[in-house]
N, C-alpha and C positions, 0 to 999 in steps of 0.2 A: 898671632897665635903660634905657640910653639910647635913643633912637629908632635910632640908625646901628645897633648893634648888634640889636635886635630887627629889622632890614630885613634882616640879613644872615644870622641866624638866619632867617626866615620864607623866605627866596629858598633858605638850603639844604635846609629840607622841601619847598620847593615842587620842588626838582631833583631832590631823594627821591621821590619821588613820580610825579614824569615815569621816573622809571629802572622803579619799582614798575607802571606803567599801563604800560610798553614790554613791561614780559615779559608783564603779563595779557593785555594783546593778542596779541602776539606766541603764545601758548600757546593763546589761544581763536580764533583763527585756527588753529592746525595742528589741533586738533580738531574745528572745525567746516566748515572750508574756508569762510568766507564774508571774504567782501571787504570790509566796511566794519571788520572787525575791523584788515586792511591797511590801512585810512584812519587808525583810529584810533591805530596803533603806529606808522606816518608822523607824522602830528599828534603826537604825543608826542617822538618824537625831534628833531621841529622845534623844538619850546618848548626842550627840556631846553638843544639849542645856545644860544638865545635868551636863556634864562635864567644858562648859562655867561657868555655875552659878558655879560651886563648886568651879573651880579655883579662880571667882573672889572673893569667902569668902574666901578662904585657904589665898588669897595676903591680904585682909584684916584682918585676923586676927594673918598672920604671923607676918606685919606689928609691932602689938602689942606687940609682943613677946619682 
């Protein structure tokens, strides 16, 4: 497996992942009513855009390559 490929495999578990930690928070927040669970599922949906945009430069510019 090439290095581009294995970067773009590892950025879409890492997206998985931020989707997987949005609802655990998301879900341990409405049961528990506390706030940092709020920080946390904030904090995750910041990455997951973060990681969206990044991916779709890394495909364009692996593209190039």
């Amino acid at each position: 497996m090439s290095i581009n490929k294995f970067h773009i495999v590892f950025i879409s578990i890492a997206s998985l992942f931020m989707l997987y930690f949005m609802y655990w928070s998301y879900t341990k927040w409405q049961a528990f009513d506390d706030s940092s669970y709020l920080i946390y599922m904030l904090f995750s949906i910041v990455y997951f855009i973060v990681l969206v945009v990044y991916y779709n430069f890394f495909l364009k510019k692996a593209g190039n390559l």
